[in-house]
BALOBA-1460 file (C-alpha; in Angstrom, 3 decimals):
// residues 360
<rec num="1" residu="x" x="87.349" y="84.098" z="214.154"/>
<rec num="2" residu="x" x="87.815" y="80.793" z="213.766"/>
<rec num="3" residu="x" x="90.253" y="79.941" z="216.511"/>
<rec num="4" residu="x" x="87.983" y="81.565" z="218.822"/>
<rec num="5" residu="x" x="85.131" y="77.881" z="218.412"/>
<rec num="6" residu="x" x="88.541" y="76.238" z="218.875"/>
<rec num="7" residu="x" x="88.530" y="77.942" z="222.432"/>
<rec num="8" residu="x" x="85.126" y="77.269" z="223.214"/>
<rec num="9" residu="x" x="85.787" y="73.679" z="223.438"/>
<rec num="10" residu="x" x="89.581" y="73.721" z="224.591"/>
<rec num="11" residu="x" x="88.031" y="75.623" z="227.753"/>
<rec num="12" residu="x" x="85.565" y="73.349" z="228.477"/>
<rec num="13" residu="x" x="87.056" y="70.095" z="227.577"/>
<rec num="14" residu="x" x="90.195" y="71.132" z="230.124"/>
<rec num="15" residu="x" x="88.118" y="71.442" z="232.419"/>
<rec num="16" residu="x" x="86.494" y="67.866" z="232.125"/>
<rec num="17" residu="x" x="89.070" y="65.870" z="231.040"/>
<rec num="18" residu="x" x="91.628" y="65.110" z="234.069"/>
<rec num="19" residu="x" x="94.903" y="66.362" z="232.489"/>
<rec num="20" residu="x" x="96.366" y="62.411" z="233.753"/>
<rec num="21" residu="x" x="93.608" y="61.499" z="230.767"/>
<rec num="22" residu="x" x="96.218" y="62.238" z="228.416"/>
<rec num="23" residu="x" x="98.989" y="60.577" z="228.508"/>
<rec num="24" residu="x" x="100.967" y="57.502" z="226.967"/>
<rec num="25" residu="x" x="99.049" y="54.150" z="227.193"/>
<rec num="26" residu="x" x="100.849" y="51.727" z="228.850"/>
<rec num="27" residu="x" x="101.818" y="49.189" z="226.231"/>
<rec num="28" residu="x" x="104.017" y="45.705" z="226.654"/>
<rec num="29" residu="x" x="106.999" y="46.085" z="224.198"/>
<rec num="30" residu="x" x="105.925" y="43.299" z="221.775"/>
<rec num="31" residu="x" x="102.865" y="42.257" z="222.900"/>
<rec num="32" residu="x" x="99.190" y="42.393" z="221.500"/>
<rec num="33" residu="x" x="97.260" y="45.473" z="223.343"/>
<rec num="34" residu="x" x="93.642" y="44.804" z="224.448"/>
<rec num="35" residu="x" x="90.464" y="47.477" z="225.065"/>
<rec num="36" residu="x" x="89.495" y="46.291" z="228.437"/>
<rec num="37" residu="x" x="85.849" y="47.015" z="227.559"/>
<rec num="38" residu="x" x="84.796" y="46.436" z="224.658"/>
<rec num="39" residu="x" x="87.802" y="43.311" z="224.500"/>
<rec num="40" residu="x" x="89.230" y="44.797" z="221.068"/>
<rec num="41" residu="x" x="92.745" y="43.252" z="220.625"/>
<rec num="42" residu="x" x="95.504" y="45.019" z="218.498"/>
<rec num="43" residu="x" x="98.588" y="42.908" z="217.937"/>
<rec num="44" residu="x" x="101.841" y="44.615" z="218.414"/>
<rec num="45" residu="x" x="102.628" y="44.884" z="214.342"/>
<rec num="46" residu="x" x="99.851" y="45.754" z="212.530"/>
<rec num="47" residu="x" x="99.914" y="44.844" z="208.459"/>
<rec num="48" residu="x" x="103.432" y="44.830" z="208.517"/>
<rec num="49" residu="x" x="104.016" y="47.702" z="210.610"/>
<rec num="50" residu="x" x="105.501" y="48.160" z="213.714"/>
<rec num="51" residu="x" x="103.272" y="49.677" z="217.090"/>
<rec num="52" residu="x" x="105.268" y="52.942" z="217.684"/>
<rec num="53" residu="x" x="102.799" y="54.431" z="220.575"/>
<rec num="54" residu="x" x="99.729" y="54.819" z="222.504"/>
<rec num="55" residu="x" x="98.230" y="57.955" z="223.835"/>
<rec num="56" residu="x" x="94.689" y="58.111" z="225.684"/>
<rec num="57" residu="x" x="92.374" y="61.116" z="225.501"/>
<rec num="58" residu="x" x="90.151" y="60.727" z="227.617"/>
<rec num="59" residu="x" x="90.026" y="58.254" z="231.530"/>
<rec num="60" residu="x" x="89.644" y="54.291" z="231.452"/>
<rec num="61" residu="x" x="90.487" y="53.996" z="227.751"/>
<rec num="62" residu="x" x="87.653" y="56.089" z="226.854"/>
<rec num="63" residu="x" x="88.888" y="57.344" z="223.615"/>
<rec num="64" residu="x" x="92.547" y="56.237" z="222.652"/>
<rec num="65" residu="x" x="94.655" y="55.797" z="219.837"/>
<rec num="66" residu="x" x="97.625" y="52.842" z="219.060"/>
<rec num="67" residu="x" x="99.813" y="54.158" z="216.292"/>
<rec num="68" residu="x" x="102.084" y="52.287" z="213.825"/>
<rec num="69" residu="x" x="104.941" y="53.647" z="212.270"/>
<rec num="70" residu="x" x="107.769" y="53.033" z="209.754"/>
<rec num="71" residu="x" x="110.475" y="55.031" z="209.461"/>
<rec num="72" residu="x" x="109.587" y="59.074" z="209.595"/>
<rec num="73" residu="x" x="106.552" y="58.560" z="209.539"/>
<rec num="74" residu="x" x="106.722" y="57.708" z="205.726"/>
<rec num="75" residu="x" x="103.624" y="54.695" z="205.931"/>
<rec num="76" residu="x" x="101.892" y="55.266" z="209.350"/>
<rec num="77" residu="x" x="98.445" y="53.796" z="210.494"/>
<rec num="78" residu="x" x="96.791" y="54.532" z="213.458"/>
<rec num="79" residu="x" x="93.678" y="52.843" z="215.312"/>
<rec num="80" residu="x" x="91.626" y="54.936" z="217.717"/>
<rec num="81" residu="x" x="88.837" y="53.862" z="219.639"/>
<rec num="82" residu="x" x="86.378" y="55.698" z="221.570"/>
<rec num="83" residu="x" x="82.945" y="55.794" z="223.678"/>
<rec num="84" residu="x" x="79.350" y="56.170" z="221.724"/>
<rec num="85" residu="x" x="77.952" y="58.851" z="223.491"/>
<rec num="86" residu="x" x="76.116" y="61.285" z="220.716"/>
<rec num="87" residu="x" x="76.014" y="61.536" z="216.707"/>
<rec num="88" residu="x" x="75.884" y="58.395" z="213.990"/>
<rec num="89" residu="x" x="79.497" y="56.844" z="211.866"/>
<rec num="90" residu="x" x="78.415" y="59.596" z="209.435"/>
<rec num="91" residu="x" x="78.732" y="62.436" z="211.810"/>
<rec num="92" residu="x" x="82.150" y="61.200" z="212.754"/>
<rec num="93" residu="x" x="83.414" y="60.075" z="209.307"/>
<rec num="94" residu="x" x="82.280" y="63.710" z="207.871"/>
<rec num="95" residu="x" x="84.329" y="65.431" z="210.473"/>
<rec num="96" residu="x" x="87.364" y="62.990" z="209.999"/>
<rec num="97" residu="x" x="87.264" y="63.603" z="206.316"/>
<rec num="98" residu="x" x="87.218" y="67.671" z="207.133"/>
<rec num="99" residu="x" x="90.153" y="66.860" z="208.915"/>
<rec num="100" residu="x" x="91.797" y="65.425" z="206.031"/>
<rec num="101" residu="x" x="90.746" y="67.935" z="203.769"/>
<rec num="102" residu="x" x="91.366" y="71.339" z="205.608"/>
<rec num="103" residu="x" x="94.481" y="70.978" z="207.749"/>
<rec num="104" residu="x" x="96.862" y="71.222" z="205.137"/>
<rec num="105" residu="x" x="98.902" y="68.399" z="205.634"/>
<rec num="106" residu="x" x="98.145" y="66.920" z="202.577"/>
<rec num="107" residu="x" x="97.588" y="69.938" z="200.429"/>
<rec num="108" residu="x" x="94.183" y="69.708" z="198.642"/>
<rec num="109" residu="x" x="93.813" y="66.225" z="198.374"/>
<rec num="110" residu="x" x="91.612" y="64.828" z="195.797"/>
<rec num="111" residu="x" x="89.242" y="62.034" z="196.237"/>
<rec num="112" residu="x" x="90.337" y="58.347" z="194.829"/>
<rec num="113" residu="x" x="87.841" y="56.248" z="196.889"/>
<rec num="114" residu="x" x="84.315" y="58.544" z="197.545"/>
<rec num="115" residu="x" x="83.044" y="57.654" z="200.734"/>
<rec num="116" residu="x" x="81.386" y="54.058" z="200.562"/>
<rec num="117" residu="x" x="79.774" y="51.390" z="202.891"/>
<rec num="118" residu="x" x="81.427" y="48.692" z="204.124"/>
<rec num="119" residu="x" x="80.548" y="45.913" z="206.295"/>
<rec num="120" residu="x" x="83.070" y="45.550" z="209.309"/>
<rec num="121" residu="x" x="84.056" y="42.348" z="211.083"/>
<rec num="122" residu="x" x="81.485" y="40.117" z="212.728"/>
<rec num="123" residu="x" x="78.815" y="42.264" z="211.142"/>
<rec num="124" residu="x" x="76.219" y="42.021" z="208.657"/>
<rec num="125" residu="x" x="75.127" y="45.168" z="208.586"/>
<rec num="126" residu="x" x="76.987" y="47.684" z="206.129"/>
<rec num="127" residu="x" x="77.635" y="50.171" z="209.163"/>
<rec num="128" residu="x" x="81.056" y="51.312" z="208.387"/>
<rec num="129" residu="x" x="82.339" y="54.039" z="206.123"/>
<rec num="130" residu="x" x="85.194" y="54.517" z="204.065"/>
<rec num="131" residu="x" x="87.441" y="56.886" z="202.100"/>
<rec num="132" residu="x" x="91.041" y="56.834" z="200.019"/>
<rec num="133" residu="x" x="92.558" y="60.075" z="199.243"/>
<rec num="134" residu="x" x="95.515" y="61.430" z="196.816"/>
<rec num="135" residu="x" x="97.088" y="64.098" z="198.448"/>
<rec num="136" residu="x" x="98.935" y="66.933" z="196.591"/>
<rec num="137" residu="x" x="101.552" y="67.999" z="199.086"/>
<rec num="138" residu="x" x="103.704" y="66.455" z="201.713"/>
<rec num="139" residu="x" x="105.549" y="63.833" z="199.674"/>
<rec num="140" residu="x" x="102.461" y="61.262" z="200.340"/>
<rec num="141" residu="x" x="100.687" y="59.565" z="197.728"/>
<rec num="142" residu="x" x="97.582" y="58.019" z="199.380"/>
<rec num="143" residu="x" x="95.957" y="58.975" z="202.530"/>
<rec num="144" residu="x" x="92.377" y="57.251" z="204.024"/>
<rec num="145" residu="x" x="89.749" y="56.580" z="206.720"/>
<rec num="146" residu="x" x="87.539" y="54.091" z="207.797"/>
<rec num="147" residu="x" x="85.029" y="54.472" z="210.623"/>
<rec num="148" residu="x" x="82.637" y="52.030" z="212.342"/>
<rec num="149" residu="x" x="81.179" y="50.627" z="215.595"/>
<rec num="150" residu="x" x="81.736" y="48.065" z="217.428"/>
<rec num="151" residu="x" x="78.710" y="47.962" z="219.881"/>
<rec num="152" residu="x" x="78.935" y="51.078" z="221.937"/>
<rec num="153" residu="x" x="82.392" y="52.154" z="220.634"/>
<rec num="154" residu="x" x="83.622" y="53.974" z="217.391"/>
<rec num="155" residu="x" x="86.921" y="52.287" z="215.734"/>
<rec num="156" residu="x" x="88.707" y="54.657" z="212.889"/>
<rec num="157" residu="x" x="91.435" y="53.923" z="211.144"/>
<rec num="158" residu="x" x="93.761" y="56.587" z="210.025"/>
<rec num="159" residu="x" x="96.756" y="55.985" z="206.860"/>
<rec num="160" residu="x" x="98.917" y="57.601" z="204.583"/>
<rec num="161" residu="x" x="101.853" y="56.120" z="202.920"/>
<rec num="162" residu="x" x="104.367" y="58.010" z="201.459"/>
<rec num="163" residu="x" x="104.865" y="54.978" z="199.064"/>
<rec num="164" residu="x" x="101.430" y="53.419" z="198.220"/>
<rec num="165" residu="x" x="98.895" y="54.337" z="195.668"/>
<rec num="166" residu="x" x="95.611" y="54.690" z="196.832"/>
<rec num="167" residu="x" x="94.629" y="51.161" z="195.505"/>
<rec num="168" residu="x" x="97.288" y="50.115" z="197.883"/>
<rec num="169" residu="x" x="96.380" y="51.724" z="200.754"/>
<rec num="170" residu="x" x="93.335" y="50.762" z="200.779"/>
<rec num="171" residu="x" x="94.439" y="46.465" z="200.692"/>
<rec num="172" residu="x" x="96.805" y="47.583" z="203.319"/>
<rec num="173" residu="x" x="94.084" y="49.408" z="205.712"/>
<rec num="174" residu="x" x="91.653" y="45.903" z="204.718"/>
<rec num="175" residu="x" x="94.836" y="43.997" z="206.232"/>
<rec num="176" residu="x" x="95.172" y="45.703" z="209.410"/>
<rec num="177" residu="x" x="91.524" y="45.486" z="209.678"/>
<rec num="178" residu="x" x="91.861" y="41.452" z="209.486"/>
<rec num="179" residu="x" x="94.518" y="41.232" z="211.651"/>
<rec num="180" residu="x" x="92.960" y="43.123" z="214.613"/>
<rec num="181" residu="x" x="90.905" y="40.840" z="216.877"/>
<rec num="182" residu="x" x="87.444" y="41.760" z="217.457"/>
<rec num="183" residu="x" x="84.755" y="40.751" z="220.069"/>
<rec num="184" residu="x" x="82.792" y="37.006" z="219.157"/>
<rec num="185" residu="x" x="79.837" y="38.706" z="219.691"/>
<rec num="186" residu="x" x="79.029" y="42.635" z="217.908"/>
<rec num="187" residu="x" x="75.492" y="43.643" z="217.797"/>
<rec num="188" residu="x" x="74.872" y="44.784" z="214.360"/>
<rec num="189" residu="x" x="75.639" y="48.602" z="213.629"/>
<rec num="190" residu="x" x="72.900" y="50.539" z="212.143"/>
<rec num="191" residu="x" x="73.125" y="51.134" z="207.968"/>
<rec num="192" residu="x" x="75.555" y="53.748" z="207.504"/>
<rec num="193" residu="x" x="74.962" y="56.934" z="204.465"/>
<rec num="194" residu="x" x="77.503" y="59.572" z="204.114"/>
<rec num="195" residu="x" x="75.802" y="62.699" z="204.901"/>
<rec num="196" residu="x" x="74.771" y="65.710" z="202.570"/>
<rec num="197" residu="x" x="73.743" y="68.963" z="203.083"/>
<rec num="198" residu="x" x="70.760" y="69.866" z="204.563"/>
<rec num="199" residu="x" x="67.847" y="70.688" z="202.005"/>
<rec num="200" residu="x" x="67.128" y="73.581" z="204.081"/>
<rec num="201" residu="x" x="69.800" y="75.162" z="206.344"/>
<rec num="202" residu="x" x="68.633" y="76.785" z="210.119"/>
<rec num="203" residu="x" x="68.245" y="80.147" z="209.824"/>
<rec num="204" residu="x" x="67.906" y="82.079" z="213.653"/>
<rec num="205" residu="x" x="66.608" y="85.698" z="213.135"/>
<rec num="206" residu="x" x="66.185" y="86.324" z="216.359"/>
<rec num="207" residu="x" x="68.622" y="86.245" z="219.256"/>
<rec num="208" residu="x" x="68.168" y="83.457" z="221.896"/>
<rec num="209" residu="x" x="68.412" y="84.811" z="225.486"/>
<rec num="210" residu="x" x="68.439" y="83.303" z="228.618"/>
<rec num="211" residu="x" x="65.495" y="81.498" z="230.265"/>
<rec num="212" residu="x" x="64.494" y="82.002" z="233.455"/>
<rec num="213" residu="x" x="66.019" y="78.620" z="235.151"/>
<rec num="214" residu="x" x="64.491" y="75.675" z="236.633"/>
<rec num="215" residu="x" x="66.416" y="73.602" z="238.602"/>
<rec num="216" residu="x" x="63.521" y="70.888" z="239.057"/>
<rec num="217" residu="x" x="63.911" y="70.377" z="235.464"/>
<rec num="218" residu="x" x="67.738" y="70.830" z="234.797"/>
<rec num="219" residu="x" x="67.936" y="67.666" z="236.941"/>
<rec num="220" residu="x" x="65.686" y="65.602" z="235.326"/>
<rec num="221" residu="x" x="66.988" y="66.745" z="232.002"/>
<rec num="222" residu="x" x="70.172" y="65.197" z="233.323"/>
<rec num="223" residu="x" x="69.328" y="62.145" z="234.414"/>
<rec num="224" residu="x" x="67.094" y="61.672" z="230.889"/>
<rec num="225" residu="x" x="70.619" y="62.442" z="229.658"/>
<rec num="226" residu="x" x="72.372" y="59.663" z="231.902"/>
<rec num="227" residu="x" x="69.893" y="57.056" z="231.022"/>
<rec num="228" residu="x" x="69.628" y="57.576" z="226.763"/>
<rec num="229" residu="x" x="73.915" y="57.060" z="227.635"/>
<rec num="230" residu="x" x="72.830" y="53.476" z="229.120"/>
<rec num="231" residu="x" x="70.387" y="52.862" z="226.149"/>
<rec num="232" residu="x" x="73.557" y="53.778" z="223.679"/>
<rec num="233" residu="x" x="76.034" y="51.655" z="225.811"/>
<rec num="234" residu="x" x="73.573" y="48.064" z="225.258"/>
<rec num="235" residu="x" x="72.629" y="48.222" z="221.552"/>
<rec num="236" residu="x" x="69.907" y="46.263" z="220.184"/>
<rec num="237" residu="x" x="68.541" y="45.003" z="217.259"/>
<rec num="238" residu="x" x="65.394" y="46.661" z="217.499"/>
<rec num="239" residu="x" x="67.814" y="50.351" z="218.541"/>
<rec num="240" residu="x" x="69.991" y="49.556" z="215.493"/>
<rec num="241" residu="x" x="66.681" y="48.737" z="213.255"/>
<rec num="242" residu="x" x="65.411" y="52.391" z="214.086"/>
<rec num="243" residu="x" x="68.746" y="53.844" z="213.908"/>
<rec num="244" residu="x" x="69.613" y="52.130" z="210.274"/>
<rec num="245" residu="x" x="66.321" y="54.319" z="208.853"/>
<rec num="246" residu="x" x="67.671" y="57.832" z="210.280"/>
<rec num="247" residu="x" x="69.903" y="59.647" z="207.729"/>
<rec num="248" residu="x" x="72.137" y="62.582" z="209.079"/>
<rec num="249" residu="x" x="72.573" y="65.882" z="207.112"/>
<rec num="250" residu="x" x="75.107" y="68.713" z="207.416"/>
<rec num="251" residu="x" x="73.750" y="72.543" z="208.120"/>
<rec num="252" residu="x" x="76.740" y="74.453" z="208.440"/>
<rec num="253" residu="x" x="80.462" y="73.849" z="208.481"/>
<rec num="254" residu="x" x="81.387" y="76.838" z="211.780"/>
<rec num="255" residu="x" x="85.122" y="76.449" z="211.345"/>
<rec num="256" residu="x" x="88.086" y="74.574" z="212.544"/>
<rec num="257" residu="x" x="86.782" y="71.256" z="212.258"/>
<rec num="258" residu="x" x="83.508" y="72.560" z="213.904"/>
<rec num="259" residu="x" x="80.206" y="71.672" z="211.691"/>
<rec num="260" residu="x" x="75.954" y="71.188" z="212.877"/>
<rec num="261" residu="x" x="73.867" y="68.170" z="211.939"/>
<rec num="262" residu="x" x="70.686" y="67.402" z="211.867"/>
<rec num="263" residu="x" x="69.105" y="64.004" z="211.439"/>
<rec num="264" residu="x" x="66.263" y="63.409" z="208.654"/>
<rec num="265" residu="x" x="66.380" y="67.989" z="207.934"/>
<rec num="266" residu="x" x="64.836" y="67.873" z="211.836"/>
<rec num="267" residu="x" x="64.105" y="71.790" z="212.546"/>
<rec num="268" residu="x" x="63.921" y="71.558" z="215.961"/>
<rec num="269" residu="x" x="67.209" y="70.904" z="217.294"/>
<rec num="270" residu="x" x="70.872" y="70.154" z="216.047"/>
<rec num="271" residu="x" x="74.356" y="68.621" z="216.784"/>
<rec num="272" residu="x" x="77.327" y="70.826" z="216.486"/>
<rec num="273" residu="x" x="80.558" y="68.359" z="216.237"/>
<rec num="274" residu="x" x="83.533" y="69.512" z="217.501"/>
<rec num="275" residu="x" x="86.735" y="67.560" z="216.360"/>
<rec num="276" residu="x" x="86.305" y="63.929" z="215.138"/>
<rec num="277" residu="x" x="86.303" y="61.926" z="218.374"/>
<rec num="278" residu="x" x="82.994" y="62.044" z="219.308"/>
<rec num="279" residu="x" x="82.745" y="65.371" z="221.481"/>
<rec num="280" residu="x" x="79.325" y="67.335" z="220.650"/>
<rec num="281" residu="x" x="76.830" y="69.523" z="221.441"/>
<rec num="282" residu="x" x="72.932" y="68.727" z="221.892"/>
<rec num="283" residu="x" x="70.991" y="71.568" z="221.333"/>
<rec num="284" residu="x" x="67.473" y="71.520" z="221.138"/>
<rec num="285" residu="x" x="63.914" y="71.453" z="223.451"/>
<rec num="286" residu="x" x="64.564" y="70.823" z="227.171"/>
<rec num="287" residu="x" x="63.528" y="67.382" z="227.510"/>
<rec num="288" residu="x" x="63.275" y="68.216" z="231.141"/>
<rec num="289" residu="x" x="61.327" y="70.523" z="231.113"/>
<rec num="290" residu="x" x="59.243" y="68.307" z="228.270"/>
<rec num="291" residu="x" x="58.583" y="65.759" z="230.340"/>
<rec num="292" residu="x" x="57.910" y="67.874" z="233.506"/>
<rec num="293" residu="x" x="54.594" y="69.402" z="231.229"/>
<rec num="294" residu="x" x="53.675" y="66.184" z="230.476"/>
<rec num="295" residu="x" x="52.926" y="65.581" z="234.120"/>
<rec num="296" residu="x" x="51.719" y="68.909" z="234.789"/>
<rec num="297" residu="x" x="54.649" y="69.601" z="237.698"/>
<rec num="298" residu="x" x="56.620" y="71.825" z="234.666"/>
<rec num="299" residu="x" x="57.158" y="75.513" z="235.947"/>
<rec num="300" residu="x" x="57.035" y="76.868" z="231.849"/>
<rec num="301" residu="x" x="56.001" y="75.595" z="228.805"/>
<rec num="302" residu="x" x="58.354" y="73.113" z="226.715"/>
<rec num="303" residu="x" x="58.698" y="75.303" z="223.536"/>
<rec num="304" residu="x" x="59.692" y="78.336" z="225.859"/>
<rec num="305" residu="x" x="62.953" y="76.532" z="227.295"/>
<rec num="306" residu="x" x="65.780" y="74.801" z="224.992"/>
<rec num="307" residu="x" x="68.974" y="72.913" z="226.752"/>
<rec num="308" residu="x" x="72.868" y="73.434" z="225.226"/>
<rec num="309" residu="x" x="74.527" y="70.021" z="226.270"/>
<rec num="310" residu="x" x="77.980" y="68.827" z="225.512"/>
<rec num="311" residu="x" x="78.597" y="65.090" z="225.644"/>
<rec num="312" residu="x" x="81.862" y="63.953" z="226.209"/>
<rec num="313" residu="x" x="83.481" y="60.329" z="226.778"/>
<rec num="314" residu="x" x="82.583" y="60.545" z="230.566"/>
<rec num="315" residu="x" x="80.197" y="63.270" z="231.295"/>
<rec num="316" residu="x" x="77.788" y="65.235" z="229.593"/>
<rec num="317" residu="x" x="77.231" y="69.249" z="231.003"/>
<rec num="318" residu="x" x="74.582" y="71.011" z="230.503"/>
<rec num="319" residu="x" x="74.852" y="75.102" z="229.234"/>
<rec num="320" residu="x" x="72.188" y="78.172" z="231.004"/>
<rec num="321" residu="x" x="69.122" y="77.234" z="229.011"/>
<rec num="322" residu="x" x="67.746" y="79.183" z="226.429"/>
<rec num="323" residu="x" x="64.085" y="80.898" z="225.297"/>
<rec num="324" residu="x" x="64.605" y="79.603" z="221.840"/>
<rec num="325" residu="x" x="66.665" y="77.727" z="219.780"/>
<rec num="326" residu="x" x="69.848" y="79.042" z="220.088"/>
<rec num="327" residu="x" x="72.373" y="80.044" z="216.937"/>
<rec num="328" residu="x" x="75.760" y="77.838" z="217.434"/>
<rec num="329" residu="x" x="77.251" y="81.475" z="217.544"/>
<rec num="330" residu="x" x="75.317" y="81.926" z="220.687"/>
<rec num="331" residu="x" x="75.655" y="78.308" z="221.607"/>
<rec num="332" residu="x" x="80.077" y="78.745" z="221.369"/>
<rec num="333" residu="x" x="79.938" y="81.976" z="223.473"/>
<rec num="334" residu="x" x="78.196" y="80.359" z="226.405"/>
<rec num="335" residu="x" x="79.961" y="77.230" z="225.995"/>
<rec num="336" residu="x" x="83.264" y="79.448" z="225.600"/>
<rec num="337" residu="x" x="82.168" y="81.456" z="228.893"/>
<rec num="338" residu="x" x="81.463" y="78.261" z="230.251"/>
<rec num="339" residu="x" x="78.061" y="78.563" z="231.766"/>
<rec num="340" residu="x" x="77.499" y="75.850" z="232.719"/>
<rec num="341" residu="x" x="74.225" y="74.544" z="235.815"/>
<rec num="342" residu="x" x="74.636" y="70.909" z="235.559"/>
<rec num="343" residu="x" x="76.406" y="68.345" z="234.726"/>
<rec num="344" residu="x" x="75.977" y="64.153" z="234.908"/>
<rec num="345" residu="x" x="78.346" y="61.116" z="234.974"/>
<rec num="346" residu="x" x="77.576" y="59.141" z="232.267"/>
<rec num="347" residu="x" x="80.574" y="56.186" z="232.937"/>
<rec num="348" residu="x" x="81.574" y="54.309" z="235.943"/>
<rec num="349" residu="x" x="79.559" y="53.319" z="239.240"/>
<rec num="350" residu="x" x="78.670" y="56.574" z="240.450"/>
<rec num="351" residu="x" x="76.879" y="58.878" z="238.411"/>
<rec num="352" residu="x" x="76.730" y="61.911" z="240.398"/>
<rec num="353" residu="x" x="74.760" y="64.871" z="238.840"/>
<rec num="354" residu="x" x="76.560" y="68.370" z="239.832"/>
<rec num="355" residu="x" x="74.443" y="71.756" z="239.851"/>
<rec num="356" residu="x" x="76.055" y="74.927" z="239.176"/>
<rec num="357" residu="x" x="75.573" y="78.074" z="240.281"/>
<rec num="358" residu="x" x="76.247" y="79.639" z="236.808"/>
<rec num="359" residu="x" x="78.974" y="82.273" z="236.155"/>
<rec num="360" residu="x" x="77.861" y="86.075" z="235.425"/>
């Protein structure tokens, strides 16, 4: 079962992602790299430690990664960056550490560092997270994880040493974080809390079907969605203020690096997180259809209509909309049938909005 929510998101994400996305980043043999948007610059040897690659996953440096190796991979540390378009540093950092935990790469590894703030460079705020591990397989003796943002984009920093303890590892990730050179100006990211459970998990006893669709508000539900990506990619103090008092729970891990969140135990909508680099799924009320009522043009009632939404680096799609909130079972097999009726740049000059004619 759990390779099929796997699917769900390999079919759509093909589909999105141009397949020249991913691919090796062009890199200057022994020069310093730099993120041409947010103006990030990683030097060629990072704490010691030769760059071995670069790979993008997503167009125009979206979401990337710069890795450095030594030898077979005995001490490697990698630095990925990429876009803000959904979730919190929690979301992400709970889904990296799942990664960590469940893949088997480093056995069951055992927590030396629990997850703890930290405040990044050229911040004030304590907006990053961080975690040291001591794995139990694999020859490696410390493995950890540090996530933050840096205005509109998330930085994480992946190591493992096969040499290190954990105490070490984690002067060595502090290092690399020094040594990278980071924007003059960084708008203060919100407080960071590692998540918990949800007091109360989502329980769906009834099926969601399909609604009866509305294309007047499928498009402004899209270009709501294209706008709240322009309010994410210009952070504020007064956005960050709000932000800093909203703490994210965990309602159900699906599988396979798969997991829902809800901010402050919200019942009336969820994220479900797919991977750890920033890919997820909106699911709650149709705020087109919302906003629509409010000005009395709406063809059905608010409560009666709830949108499916992936966001990705460039684009966010919208899923057939629902007549309640939908289970993420329900939620994966539309996704994995990919249903989709619209979907909205949210990056570059032209933001086209495409409507589907959905699949039967």
């Amino acid at each position: 079962m759990a390779s099929r929510w796997i699917l769900a998101f390999l079919v759509v994400l093909l589909a999105v992602a141009p397949s020249a996305a991913q691919q090796p980043l062009p890199l200057d043999p022994g020069k310093a790299w730099k993120h041409k948007h947010s103006g990030i610059i990683v030097p060629a040897t990072l704490a010691g430690t030769p760059r071995d690659r670069g790979m993008t996953y997503a167009p125009d440096e979206l979401d990337l990664g710069l890795s450095f190796v030594v030898g077979d991979a005995a001490e490697s540390l990698t630095v990925y960056i990429f876009r803000n378009t959904n979730g919190a540093v929690p979301v992400w950092f709970s889904q990296a550490q799942w990664g960590i935990e469940h893949r088997g790469n480093f056995g069951h590894p055992a927590l030396s560092v629990a997850p703890v703030a930290f405040v990044p460079p050229g911040q004030k705020n304590e907006s990053g997270l961080k975690a040291i591990y001591t794995p139990d397989r694999g020859g490696y003796r410390s493995t950890g994880l540090m996530l933050f943002p840096v205005g509109p984009w998330y930085v994480k920093i992946r190591a493992s040493s096969q040499t290190r303890t954990p105490t070490e590892l984690g002067v060595w990730m502090d290092t690399a974080l020094s040594e990278i050179r980071w924007p003059k100006k960084i708008v203060d990211g919100p407080l960071a809390t590692p998540v918990a459970d949800c007091a109360s998990p989502f329980s769906f006893p009834e099926t969601a079907k399909d609604a009866p669709r509305d294309e007047g508000a499928e498009m402004v539900a899209g270009l709501l969605g294209a706008a709240t990506a322009q309010q994410r990619a210009k952070p504020t103090a007064r956005s960050v203020a709000a932000l800093s008092t909203v703490r994210w729970c965990r309602d159900a891990i699906i599988g396979d690096n798969a997991a829902t969140y809800r901010q402050n135990d919200a019942t009336g909508w969820y994220l479900l997180a797919a991977g750890d680099n920033g890919n997820g799924i909106w699911v709650g009320p149709d705020p087109g259809a919302k906003l629509l009522a409010l000005t009395g043009k709406g063809q059905s009632a608010p409560a009666q209509r709830f949108s499916i939404t992936l966001m990705t680096a460039a684009q966010d799609i919208a899923f057939v909309t629902q007549d309640r909130l939908p289970s993420p079972e329900r939620v994966l097999e539309i996704v994995n049938a990919n249903r989709r009726i619209t979907s909205v740049a949210t990056w570059g000059k032209k933001r086209k909005i495409g409507v589907y004619s959905e699949p039967q």
